[in-house]
C-alpha positions as CSV (number, residue, x, y, z in Angstrom):
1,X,68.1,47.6,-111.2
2,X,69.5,45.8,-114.3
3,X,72.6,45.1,-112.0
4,X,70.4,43.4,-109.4
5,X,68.8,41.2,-112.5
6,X,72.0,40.0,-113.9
7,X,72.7,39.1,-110.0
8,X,69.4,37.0,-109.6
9,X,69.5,35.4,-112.8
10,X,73.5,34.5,-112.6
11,X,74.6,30.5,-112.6
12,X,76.6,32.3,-109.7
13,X,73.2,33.0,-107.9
14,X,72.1,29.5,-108.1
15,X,75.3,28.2,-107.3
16,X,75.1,30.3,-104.3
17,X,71.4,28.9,-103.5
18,X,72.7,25.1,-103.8
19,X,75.3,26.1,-101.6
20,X,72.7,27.7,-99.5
21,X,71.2,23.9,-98.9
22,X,73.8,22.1,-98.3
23,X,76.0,24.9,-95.5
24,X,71.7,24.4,-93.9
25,X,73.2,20.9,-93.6
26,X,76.3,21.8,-91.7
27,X,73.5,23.6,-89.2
28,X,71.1,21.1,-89.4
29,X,73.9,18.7,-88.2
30,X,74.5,21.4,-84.8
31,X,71.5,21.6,-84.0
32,X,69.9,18.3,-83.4
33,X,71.7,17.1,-80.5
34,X,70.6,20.4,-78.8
35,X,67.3,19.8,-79.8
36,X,67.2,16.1,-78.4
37,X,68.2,16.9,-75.4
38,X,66.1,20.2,-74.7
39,X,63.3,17.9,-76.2
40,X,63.3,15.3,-73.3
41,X,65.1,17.2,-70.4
42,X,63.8,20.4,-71.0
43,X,66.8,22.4,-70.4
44,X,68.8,24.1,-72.5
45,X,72.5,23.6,-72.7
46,X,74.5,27.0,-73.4
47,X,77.6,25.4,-73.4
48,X,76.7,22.5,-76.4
49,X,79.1,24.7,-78.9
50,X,81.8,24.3,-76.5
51,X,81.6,20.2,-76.4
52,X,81.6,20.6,-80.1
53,X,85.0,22.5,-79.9
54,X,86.6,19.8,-77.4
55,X,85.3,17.1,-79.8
56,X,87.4,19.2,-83.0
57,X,90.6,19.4,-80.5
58,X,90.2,15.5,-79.6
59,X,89.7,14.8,-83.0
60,X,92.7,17.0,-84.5
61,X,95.2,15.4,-81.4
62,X,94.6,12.3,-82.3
63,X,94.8,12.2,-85.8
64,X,97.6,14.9,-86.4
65,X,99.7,14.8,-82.8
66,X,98.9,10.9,-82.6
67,X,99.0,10.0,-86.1
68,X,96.2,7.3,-85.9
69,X,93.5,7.0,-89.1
70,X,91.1,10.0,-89.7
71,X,88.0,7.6,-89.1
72,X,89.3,6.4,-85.6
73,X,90.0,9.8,-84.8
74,X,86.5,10.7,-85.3
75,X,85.3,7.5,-83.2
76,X,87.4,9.4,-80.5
77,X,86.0,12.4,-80.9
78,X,82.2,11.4,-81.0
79,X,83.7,8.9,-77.7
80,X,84.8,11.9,-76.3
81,X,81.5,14.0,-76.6
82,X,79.3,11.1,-75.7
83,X,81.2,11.2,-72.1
84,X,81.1,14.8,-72.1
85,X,77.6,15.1,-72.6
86,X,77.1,12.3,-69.9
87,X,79.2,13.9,-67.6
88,X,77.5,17.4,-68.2
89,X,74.1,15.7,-67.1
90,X,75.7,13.8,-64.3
91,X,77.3,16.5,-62.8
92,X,75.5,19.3,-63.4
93,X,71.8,19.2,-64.6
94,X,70.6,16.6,-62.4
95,X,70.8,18.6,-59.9
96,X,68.7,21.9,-62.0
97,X,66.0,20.0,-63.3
98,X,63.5,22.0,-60.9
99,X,65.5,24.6,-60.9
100,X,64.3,27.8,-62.6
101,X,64.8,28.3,-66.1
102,X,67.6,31.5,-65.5
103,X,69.6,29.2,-63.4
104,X,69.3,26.7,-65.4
105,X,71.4,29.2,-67.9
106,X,73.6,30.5,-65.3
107,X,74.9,26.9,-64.8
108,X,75.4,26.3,-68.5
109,X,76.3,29.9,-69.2
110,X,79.1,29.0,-66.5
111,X,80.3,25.6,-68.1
112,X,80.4,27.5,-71.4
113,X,83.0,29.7,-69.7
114,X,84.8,26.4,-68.0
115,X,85.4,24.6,-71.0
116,X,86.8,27.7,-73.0
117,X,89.3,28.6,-70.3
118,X,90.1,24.5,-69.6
119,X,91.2,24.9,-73.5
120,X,92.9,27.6,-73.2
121,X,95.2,26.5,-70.5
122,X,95.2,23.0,-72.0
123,X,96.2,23.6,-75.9
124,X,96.9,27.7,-75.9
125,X,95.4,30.0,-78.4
126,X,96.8,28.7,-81.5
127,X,94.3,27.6,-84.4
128,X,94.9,23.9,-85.1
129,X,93.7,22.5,-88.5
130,X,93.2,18.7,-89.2
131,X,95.1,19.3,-92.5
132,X,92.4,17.1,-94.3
133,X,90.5,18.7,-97.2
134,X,87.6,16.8,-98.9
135,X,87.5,19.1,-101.6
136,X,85.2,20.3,-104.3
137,X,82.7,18.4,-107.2
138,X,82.5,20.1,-110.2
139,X,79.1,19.8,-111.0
140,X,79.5,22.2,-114.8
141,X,82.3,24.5,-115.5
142,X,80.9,27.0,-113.5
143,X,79.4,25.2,-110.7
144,X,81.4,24.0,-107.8
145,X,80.3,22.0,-104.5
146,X,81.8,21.8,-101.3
147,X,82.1,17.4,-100.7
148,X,82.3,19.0,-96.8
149,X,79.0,20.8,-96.9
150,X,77.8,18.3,-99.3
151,X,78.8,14.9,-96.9
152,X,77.4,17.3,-93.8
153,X,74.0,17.7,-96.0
154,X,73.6,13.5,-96.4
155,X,74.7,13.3,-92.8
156,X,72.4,15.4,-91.1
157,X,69.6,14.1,-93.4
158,X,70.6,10.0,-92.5
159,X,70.9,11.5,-88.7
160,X,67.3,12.6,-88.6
161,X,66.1,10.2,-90.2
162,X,67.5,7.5,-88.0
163,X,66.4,9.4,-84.7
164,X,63.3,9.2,-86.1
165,X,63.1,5.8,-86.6
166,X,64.9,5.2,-83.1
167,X,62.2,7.3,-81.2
168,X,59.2,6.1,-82.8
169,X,60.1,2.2,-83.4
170,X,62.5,1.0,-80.2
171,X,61.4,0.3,-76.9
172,X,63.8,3.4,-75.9
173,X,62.9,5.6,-78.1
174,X,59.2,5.2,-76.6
175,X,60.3,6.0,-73.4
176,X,62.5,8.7,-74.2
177,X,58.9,10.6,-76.2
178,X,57.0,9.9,-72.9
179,X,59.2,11.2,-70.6
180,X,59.3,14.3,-72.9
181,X,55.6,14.5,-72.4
182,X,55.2,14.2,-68.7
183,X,57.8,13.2,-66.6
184,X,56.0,13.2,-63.1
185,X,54.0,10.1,-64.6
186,X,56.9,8.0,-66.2
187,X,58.1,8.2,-62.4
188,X,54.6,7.1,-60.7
189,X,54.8,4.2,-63.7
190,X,58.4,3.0,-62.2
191,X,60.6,4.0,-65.0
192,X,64.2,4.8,-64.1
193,X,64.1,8.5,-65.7
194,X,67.3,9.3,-64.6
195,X,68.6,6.8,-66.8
196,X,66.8,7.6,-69.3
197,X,68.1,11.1,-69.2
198,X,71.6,10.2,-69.3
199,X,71.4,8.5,-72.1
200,X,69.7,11.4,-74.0
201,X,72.9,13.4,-72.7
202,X,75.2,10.9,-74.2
203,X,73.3,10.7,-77.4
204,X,73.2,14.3,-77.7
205,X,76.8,14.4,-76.8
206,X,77.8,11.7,-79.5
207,X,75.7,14.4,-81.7
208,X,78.2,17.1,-80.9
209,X,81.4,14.4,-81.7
210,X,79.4,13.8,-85.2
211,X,79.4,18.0,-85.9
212,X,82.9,18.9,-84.1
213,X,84.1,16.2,-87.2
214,X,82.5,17.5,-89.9
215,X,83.1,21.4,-88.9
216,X,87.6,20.3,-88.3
217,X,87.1,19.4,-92.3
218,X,86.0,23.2,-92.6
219,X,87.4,25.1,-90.1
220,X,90.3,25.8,-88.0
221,X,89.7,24.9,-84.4
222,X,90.8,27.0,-81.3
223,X,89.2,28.2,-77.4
224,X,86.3,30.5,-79.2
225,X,85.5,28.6,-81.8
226,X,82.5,27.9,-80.3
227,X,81.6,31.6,-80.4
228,X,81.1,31.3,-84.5
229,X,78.6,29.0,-84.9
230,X,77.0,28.8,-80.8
231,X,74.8,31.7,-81.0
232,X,73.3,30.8,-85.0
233,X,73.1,26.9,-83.8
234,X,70.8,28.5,-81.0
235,X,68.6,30.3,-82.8
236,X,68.0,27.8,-85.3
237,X,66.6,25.5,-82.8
238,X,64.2,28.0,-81.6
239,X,63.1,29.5,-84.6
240,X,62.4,25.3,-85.4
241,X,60.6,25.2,-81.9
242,X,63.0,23.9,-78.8
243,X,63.2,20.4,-78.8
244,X,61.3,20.1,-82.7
245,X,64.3,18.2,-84.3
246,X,62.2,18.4,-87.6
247,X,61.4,22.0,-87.0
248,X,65.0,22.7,-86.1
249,X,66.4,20.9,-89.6
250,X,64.2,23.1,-91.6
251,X,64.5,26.3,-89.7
252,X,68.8,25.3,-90.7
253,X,68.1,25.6,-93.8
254,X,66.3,28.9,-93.9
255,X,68.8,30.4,-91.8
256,X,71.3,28.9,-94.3
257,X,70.0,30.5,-97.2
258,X,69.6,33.7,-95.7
259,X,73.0,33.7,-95.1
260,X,74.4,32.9,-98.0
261,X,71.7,35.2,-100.2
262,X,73.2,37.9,-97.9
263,X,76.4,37.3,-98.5
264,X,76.0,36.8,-102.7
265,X,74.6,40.5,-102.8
266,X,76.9,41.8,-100.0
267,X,79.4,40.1,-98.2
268,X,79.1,37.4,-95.4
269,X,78.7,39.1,-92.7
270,X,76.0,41.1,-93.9
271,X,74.2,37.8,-94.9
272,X,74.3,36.9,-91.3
273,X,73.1,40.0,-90.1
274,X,70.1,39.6,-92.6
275,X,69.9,36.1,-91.1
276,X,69.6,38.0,-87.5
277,X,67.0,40.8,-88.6
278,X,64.8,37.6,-90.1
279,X,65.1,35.7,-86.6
280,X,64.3,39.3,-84.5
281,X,61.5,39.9,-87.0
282,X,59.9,36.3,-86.7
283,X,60.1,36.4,-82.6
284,X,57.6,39.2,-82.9
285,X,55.0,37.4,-84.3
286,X,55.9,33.7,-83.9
287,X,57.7,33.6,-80.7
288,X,57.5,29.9,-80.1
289,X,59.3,29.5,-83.2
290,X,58.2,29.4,-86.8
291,X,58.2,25.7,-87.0
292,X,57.0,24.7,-83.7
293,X,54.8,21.9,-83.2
294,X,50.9,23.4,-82.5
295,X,49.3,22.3,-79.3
């Protein structure tokens, strides 16, 4: 018990909770593209981890393999993912809007699959690393910051922020909120949904290109990459409410904390199974999610 006070009251322990904030960035960051999109088109893509991986390989081939700048490489990258996600709603879930909800899974469950074995073939199994490292600020002696976690933090914070200002002050962004609400009558009122929709896609695409560059600063990418951080990505948007994009940001940063708790006390992997029992526990009671908007 004295053990578990020392722990608590360590600078360690509050290192480990500042951490805690800003890694809820990194997540925050993930999961607001998926919640855009499930927030207007109403289906959920499976396969958004995987666009994030193909933005990291764009990203690392052109800045490493092509030797161009880091910043155009991540204009490529979010370029990349912004046609990806077009493509993805052009090709693919046009044609499942009515469909039902398990095929609507199947499909993305299947382009999930696609894209890992197109990398696979395409750049092998090897882990690929940017070779750029942002490093840490020392904050006191003792206390050290990640400047990744810390730029994904301000990042994911200035992203919300300007969605929200997009969706609630532009003409678009109007649209895009009532189209969310009821479809069938944005139709009967002549507005070009389908537009509308693929420009949510590419939005939420250019979303993915934004997280695939902060996660290459972190991380090394390869095929199943998107296996690490897919499933927690998902889970944080629900928990937040599907398609809540204020929900989702601070259901990240419980699931962050959770994580990172778990791991001070333990080790990693036992915060995210903490972080797993908490999401299992809170779909009992709150299945629609803990932040989710009330009707």
């Amino acid at each position: 018990m004295a053990e578990f006070a020392d722990a608590l009251f360590s600078i360690f322990f509050v290192e480990t909770l500042i951490n805690g904030l800003l890694f809820g960035g990194v997540l925050a960051l993930l999961s607001l593209g998926l919640n855009l999109i499930f927030g207007v088109i109403d289906v959920v893509w499976i396969c958004y981890a995987e666009i994030i991986m193909l933005g990291m390989y764009t990203i690392y081939f052109m800045h490493v393999e092509a030797g161009l700048p880091l910043p155009v490489a991540i204009a490529g990258g979010i370029a990349v993912t912004a046609l990806l996600g077009w493509l993805t709603h052009r090709i693919v879930i046009s044609y499942l809007l009515d469909a039902a909800p398990i095929n609507q899974l199947l499909a993305t469950g299947g382009l999930l699959f696609f894209f890992q074995g197109l990398a696979m073939v395409a750049f092998g199994i090897d882990f690929r690393n940017v070779g750029v490292s942002l490093g840490s600020l020392a904050v006191t002696e003792d206390i050290y910051l990640s400047w990744s976690r810390l730029w994904s933090f301000l990042i994911a914070g200035a992203v919300v922020a300007v969605l929200f200002i997009f969706l609630s002050r532009s003409y678009l962004g109007a649209a895009i909120r009532a189209i969310s609400q009821d479809r069938e009558i944005m139709i009967l009122m002549g507005v070009n949904t389908k537009k509308l929709y693929l420009l949510t896609s590419a939005i939420g695409g250019g979303l993915a290109g934004l997280a695939a560059a902060l996660l290459a600063m972190q991380y090394d990418v390869h095929p199943f990459i998107g296996l690490s951080f897919g499933p927690i990505t998902f889970m944080v948007c629900v928990m937040g409410g599907l398609g809540n994009m204020v929900g989702g940001f601070l259901a990240a940063f419980v699931f962050s904390e959770l994580i990172t708790i778990g791991g001070y006390f333990a080790e990693l992997e036992w915060g995210y199974v903490l972080a797993f029992v908490f999401f299992i526990a809170t779909m009992f009671f709150r299945p629609e999610g803990l932040f989710a908007r009330k009707s």
